[in-house]
N, CA and C of each residue as an Amber inpcrd file, in Angstrom:
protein
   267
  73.9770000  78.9020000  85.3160000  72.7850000  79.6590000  85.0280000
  72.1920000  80.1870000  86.3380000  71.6620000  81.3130000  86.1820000
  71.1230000  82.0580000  87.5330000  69.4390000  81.6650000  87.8860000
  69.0800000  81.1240000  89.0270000  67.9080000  81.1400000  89.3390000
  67.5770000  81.6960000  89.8960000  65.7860000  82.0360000  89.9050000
  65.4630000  83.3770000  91.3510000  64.8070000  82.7240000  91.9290000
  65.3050000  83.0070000  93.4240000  64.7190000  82.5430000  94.3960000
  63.8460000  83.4810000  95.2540000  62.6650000  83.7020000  96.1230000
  61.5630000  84.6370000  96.1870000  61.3920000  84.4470000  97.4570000
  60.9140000  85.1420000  98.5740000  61.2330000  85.4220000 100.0850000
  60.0300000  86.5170000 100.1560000  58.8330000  86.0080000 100.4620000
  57.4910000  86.9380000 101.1080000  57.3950000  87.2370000 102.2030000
  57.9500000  88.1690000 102.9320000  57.6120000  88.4940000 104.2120000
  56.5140000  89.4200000 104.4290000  56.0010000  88.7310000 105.3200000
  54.3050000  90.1160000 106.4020000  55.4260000  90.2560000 107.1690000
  55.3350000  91.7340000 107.3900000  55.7640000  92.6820000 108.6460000
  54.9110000  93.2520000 109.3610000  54.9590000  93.6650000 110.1500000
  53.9690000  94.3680000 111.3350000  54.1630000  95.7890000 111.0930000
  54.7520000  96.6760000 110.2180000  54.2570000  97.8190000 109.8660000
  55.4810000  97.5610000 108.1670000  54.8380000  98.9670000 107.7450000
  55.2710000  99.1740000 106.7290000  57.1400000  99.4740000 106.3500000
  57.2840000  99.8710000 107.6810000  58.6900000  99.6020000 107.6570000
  59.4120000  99.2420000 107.6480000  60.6270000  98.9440000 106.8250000
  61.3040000  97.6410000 106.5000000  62.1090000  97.1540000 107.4870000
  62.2910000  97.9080000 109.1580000  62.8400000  97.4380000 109.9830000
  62.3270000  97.0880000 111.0630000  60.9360000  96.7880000 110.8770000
  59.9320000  96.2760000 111.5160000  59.6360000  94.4600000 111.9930000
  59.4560000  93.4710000 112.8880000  59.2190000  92.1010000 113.0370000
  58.1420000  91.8550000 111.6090000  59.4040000  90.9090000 111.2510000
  58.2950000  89.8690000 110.5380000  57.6700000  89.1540000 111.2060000
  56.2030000  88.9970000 110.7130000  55.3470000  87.5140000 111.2610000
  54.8470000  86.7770000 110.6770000  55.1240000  86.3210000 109.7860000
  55.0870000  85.4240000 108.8890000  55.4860000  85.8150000 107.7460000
  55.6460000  84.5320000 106.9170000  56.4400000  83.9760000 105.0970000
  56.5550000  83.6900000 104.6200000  56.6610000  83.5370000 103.2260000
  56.8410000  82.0630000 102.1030000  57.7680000  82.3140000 101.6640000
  58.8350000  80.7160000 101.4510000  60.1240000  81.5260000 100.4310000
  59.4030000  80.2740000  99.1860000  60.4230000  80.8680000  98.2700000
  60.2170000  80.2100000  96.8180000  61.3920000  79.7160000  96.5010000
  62.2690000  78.6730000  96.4130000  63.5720000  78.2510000  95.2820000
  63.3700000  77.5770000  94.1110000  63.5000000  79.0380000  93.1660000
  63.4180000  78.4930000  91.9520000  64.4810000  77.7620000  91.2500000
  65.4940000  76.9650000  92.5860000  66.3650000  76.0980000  91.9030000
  66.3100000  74.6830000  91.8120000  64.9310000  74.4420000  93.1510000
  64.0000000  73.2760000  93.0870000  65.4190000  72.2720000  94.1490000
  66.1700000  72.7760000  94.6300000  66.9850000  72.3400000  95.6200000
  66.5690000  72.1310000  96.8680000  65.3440000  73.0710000  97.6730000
  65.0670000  73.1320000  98.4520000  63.0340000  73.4230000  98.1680000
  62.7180000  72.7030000  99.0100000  60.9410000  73.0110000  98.9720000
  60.1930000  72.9220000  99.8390000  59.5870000  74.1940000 100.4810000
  59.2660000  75.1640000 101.7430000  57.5860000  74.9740000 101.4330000
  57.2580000  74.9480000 102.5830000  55.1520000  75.2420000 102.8770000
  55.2600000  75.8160000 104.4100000  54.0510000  76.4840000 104.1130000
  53.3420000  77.0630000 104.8320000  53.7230000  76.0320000 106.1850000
  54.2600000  76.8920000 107.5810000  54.3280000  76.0610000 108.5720000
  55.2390000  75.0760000 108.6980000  55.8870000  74.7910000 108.0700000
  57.4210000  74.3160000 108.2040000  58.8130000  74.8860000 108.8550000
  58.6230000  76.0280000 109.5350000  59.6420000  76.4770000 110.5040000
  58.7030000  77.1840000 111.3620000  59.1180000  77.4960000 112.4660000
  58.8900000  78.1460000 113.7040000  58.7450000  79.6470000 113.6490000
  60.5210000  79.9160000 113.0600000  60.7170000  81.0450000 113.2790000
  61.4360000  81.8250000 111.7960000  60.9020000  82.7580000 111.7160000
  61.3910000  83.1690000 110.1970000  62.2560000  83.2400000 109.5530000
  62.5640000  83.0360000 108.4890000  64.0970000  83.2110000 107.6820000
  65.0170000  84.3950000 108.3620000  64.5200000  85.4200000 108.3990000
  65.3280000  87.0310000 108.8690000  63.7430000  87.2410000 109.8160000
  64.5990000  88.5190000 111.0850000  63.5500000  88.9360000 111.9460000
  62.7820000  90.1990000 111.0660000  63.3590000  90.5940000 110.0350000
  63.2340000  92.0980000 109.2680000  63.5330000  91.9400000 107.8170000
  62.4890000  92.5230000 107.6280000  63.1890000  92.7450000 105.7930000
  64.6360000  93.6430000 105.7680000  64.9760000  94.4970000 106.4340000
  66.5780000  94.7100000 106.4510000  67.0440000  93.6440000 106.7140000
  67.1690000  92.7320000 107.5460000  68.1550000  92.1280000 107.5530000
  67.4780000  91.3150000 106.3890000  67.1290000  90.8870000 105.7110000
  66.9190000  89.8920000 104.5010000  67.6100000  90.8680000 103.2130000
  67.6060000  92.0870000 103.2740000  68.6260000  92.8540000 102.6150000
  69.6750000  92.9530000 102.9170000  70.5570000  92.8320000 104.0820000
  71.6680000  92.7430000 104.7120000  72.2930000  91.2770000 103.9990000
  71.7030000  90.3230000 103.7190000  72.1620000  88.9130000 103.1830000
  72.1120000  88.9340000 101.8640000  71.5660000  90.1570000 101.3200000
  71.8850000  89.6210000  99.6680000  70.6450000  89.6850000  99.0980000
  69.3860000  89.7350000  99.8940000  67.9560000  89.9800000  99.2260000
  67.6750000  90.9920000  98.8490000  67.0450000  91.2390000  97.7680000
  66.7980000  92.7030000  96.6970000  64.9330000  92.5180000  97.0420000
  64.7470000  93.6910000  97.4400000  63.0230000  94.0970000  97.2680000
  62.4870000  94.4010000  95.8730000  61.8700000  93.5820000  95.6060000
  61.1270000  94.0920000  94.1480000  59.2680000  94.2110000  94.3430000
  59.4320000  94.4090000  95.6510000  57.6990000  95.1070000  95.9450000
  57.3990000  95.4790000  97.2840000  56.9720000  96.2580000  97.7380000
  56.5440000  97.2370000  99.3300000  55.5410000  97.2520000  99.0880000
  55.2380000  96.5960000 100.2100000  53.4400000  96.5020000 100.3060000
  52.6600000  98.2160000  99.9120000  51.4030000  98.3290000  99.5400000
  51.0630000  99.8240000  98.9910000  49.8200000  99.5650000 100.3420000
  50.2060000 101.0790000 100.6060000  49.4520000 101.3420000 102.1390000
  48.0000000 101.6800000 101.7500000  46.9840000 101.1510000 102.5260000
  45.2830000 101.5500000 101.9420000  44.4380000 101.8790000 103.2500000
  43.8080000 103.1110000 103.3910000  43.5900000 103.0340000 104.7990000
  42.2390000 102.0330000 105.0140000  41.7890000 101.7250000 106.3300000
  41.2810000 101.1810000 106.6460000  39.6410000 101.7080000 106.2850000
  38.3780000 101.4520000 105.8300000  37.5480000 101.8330000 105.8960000
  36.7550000 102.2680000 106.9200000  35.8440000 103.4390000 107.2950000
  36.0580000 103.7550000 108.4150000  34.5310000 102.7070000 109.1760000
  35.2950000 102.1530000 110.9560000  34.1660000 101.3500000 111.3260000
  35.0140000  99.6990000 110.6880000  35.8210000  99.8610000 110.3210000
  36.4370000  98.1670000 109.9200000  38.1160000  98.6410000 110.5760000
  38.4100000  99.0540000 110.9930000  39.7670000  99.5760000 111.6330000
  40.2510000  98.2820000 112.3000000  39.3640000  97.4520000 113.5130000
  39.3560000  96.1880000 113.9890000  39.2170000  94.7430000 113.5860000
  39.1180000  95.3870000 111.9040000  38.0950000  93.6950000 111.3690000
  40.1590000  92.7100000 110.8960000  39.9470000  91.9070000 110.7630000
  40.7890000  90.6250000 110.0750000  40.7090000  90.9500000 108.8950000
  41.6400000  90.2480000 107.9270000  41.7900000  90.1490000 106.8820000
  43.0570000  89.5880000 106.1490000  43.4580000  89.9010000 105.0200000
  45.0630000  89.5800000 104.4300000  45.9880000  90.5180000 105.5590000
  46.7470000  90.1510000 105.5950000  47.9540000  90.7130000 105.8210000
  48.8750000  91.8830000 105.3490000  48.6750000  93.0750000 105.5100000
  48.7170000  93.8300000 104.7220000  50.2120000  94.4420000 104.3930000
  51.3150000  94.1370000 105.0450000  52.4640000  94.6550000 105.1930000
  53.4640000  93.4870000 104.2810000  52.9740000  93.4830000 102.6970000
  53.5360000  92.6480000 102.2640000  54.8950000  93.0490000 101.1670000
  56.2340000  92.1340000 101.5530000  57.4210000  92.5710000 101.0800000
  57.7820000  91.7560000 100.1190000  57.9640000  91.7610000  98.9930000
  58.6260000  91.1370000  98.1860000  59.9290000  91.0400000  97.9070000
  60.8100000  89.9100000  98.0660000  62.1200000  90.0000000  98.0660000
  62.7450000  88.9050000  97.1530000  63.4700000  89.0910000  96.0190000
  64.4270000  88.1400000  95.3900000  66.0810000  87.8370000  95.4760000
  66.7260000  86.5020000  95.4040000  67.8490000  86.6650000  95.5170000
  68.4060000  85.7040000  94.1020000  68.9040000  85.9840000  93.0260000
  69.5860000  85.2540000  92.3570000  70.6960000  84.6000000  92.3270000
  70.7230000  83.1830000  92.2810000  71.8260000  81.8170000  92.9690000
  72.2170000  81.0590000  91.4480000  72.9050000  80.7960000  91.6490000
  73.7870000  79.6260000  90.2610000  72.8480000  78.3230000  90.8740000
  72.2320000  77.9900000  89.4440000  71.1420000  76.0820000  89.6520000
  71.6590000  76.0520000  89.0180000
C-alpha cells in the first residue's frame, strides 16, 4: 500500500532553485518521526533538488506584496513549498 510522505520547505525566494532555510517533513508511514529542530541542515539545499529525488510539488507559495511601510517587519515565512513523495508502508 502507498503512503504519502510530505516535505515543507521555506526558501529564500520564490524560486524553486533558491536555499532552503528551513522545514518540516511528514512520514505518513509512521517509520520515521521528525520535529522542529532535529537536524542542522536540511533534507535538500533546494526544492529542485527535492524534485530531482522523486518529490512532486503540490503547492508554491502565492506571492503577496508587502504592505507599504511593513517591507522590514517579521512574520511567517513566506516562500512556502509543498512537496509529496509516495513510498510502499
Amino acid at each position: 500500500m502507498l503512503k504519502q510522505q510530505l516535505l515543507v520547505l521555506y526558501a529564500a525566494s520564490p524560486s524553486p532553485d533558491s536555499p532552503v532555510g528551513a522545514w518540516s517533513l511528514f512520514d505518513g508511514t509512521g517509520r520515521e518521526k521528525h520535529m522542529a529542530g532535529d537536524a542542522n541542515e536540511p533534507p535538500y539545499s533546494s526544492v529542485l533538488a527535492a524534485m530531482r529525488d522523486g518529490w512532486r510539488v503540490i503547492q508554491l507559495p502565492q506571492l503577496q506584496a508587502a504592505a507599504p511601510g511593513a517591507e522590514h517587519d517579521t512574520a511567517f515565512l513566506p516562500y512556502e513549498f509543498v512537496l509529496e513523495k509516495l513510498v510502499q508502508g
